[in-house]
TORKOL-4160 file (C-alpha; in steps of 0.2 Angstrom, whole numbers, padded with zeros to 4 digits, m for minus):
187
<pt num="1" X="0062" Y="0035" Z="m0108"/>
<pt num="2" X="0070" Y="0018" Z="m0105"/>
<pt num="3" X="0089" Y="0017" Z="m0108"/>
<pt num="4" X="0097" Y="0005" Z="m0118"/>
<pt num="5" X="0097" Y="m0011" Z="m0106"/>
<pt num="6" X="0081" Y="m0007" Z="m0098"/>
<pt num="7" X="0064" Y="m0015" Z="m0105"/>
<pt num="8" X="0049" Y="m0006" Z="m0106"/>
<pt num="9" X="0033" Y="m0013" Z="m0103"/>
<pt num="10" X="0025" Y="m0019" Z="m0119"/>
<pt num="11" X="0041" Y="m0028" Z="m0125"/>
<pt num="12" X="0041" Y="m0038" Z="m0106"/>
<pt num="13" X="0024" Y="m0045" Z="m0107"/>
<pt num="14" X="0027" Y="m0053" Z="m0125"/>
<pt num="15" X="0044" Y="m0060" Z="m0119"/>
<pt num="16" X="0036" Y="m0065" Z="m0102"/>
<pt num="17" X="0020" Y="m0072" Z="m0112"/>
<pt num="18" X="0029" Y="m0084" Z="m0126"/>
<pt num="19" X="0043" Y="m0089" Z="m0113"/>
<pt num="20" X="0043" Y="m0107" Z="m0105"/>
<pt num="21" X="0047" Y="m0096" Z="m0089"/>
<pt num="22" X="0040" Y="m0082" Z="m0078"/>
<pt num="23" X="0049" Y="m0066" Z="m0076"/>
<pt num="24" X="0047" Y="m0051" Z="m0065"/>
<pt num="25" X="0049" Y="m0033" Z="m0074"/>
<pt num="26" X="0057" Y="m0022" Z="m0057"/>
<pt num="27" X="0061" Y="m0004" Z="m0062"/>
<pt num="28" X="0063" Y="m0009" Z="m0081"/>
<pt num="29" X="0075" Y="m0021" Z="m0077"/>
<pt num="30" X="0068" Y="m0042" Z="m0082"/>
<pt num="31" X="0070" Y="m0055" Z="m0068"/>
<pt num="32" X="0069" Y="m0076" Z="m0070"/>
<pt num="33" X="0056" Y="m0082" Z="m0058"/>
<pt num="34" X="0069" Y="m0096" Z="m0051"/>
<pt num="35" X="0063" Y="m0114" Z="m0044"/>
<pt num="36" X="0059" Y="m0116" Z="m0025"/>
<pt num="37" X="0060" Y="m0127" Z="m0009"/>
<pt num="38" X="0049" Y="m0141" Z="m0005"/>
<pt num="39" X="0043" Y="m0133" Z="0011"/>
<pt num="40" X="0041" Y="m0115" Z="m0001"/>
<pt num="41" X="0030" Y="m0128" Z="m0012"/>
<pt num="42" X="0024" Y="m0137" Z="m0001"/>
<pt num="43" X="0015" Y="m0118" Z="0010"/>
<pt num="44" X="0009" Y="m0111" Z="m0007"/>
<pt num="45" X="m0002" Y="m0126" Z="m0010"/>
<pt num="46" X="m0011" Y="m0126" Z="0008"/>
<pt num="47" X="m0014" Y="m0109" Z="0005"/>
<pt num="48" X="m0021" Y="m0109" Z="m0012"/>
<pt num="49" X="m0032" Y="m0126" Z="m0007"/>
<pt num="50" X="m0035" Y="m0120" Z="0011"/>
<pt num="51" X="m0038" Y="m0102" Z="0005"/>
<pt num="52" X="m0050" Y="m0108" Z="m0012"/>
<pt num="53" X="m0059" Y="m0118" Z="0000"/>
<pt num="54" X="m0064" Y="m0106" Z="0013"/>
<pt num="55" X="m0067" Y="m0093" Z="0002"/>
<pt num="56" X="m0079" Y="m0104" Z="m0008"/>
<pt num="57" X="m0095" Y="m0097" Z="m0011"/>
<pt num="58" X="m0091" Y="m0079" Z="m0007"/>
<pt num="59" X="m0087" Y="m0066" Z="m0018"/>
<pt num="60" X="m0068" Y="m0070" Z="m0017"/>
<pt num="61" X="m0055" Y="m0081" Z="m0023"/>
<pt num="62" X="m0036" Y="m0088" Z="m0022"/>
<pt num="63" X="m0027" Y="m0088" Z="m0036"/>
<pt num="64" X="m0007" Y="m0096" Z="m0038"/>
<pt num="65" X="0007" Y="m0089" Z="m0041"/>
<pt num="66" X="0004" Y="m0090" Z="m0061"/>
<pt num="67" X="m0006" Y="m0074" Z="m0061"/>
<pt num="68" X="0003" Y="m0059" Z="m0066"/>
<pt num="69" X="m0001" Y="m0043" Z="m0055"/>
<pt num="70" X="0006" Y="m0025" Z="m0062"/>
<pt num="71" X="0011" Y="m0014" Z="m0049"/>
<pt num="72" X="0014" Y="m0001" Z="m0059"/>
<pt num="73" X="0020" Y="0001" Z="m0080"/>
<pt num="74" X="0037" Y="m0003" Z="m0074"/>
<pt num="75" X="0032" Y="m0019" Z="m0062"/>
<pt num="76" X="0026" Y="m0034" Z="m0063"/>
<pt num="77" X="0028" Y="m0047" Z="m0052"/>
<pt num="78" X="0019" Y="m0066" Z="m0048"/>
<pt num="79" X="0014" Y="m0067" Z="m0029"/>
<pt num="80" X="0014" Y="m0084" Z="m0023"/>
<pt num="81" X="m0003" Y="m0081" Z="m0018"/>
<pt num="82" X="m0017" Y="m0069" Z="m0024"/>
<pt num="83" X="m0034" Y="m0066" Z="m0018"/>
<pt num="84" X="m0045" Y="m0056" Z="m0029"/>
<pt num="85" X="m0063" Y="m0050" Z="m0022"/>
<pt num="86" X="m0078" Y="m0044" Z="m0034"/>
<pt num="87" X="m0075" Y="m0045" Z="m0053"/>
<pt num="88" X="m0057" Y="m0047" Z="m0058"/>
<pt num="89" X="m0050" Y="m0032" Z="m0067"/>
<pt num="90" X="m0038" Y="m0039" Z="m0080"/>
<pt num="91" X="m0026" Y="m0030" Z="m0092"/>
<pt num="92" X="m0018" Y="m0037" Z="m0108"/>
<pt num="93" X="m0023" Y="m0056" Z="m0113"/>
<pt num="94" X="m0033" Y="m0058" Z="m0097"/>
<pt num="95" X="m0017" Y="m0062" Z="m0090"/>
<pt num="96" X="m0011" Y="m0046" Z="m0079"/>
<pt num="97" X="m0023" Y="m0043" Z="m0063"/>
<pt num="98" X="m0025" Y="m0026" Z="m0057"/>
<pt num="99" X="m0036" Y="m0026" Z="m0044"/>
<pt num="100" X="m0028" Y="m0038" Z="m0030"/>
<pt num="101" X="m0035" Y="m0040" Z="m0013"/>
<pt num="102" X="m0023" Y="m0049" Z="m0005"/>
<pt num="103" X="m0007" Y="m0052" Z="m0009"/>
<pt num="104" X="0004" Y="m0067" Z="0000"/>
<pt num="105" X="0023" Y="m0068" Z="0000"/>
<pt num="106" X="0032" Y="m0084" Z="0005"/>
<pt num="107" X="0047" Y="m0080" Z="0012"/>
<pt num="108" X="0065" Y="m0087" Z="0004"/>
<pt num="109" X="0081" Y="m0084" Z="0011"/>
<pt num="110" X="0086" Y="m0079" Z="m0007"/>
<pt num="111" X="0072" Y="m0065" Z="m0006"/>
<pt num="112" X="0064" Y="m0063" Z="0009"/>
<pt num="113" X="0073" Y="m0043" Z="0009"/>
<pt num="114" X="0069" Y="m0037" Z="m0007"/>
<pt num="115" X="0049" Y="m0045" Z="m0003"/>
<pt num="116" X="0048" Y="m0036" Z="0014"/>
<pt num="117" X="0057" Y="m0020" Z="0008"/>
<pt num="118" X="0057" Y="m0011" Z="m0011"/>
<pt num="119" X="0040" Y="m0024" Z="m0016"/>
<pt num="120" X="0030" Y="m0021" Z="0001"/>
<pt num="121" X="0032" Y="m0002" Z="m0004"/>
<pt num="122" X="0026" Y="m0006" Z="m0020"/>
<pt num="123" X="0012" Y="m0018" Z="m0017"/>
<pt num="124" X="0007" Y="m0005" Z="m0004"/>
<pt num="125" X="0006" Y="0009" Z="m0017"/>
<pt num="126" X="m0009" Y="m0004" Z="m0026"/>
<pt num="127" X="m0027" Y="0006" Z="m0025"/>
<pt num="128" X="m0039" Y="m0006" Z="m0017"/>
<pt num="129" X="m0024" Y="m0019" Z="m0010"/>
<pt num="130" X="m0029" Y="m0021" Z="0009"/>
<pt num="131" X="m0018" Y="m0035" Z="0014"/>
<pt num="132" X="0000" Y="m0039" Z="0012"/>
<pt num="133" X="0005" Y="m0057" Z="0021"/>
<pt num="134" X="0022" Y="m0064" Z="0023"/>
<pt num="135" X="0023" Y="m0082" Z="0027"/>
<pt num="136" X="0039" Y="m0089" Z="0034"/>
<pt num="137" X="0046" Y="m0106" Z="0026"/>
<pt num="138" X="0057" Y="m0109" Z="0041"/>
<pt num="139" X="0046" Y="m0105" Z="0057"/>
<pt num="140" X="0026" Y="m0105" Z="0059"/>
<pt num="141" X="0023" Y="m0086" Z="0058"/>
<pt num="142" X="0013" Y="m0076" Z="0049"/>
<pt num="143" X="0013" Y="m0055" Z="0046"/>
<pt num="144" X="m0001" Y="m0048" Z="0040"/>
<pt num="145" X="m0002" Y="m0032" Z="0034"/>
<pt num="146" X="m0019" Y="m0023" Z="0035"/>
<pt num="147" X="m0024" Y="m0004" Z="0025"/>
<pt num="148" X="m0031" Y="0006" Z="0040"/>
<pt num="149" X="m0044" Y="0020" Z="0035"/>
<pt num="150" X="m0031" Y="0033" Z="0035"/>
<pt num="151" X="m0020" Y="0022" Z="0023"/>
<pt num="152" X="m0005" Y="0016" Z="0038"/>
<pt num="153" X="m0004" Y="m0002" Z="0038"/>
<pt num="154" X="m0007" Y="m0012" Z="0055"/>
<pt num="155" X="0003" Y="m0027" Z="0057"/>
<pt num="156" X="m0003" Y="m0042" Z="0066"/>
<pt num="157" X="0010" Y="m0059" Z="0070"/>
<pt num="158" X="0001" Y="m0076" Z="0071"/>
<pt num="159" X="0013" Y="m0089" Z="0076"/>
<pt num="160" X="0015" Y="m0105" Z="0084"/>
<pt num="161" X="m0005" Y="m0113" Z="0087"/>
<pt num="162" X="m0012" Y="m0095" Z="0079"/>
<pt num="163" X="m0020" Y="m0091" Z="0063"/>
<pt num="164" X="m0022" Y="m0081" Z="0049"/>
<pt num="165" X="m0035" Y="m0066" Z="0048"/>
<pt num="166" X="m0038" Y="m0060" Z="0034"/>
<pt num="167" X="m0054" Y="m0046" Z="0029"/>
<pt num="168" X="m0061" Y="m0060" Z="0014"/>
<pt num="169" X="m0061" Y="m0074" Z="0027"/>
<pt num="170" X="m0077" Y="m0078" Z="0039"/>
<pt num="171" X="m0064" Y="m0086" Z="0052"/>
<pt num="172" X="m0045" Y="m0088" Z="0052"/>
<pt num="173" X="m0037" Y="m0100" Z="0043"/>
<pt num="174" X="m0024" Y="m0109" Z="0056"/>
<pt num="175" X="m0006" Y="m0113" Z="0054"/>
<pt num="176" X="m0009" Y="m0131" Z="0055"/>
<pt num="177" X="m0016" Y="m0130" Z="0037"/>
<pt num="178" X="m0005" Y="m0118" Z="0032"/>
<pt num="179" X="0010" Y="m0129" Z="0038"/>
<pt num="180" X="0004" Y="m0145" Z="0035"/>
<pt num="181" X="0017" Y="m0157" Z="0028"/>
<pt num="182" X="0032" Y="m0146" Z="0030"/>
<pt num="183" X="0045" Y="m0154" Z="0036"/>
<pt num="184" X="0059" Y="m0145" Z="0049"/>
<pt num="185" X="0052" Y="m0129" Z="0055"/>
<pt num="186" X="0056" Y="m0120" Z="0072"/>
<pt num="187" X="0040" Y="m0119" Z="0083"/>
């Protein structure tokens, strides 16, 4: 049972779908997807080209950060980067994924702790999700967060001339892609 100023599911997706504007559902509670930095821009378009080009062909594909992932009835957010692997499994219009591979956070300062904290638990609670990454805007690293066997998550840092590895890719995709472009980052 929601209380008053708390929105339950099906009244989220019919605002979040006739709005000019995304918006995250957290806990009932409706979120504005706000704008973001050139250099946030800027790494989520080498990812989703760099990404769509070396998963091209395989059973895999990146998607942007329009594609609504539900977490659970109550959470719904927009990665800034998906990858789905196999048939996607969508919900509602064909506009909520359900069966995310991969899911790849670019860091803001404004958000950064909520994405590493409450919504790394959360994606981490998604049946079939086996990588969570975390990109930072202001340095060249890279966390990647990998499902073990057992269901504990091994962390691997890429940083400086590195890459990133991920299960869906036949080789890793290097920072220099990643961070082609971007302007005043710490090496």
């Amino acid at each position: 049972m929601h209380g008053p100023d708390r929105m339950d599911e099906d009244t989220y997706l019919a605002l979040d779908r006739r709005s000019e504007h995304k918006h995250e559902l957290w806990d009932g509670e409706v979120y504005a997807m706000s704008g973001a930095s050139l250099a946030h821009n800027q790494i989520v378009g080498n990812l989703v080209r760099h990404l769509g080009n070396a998963l091209d062909g395989s059973a895999c594909r990146a998607l942007p950060s329009d594609m609504r992932v539900r977490v659970s009835s109550d959470r719904y957010v927009y990665p800034d980067v998906t990858i789905v692997c196999g048939p996607p499994s969508l919900a509602g219009e064909h506009d909520v994924l359900l069966n995310p591979s991969t899911v790849i956070e670019v860091l803001s300062p404004s958000t950064a702790a909520f994405d590493r904290g409450d919504k790394f638990a959360a994606y981490r609670s998604i049946v079939g999700l086996d990588e969570v990454v975390f990109v930072s805007q202001h340095e060249r690293r890279v966390e990647t967060y990998t499902r073990q066997d057992d269901d504990s998550w091994l962390m691997r840092e890429s940083k400086g001339d590195g890459g990133l590895v991920l299960s869906s890719l036949s080789t890793p995709l290097s920072l220099d892609r990643i961070y082609r472009d971007v302007q005043d980052l710490a090496r």
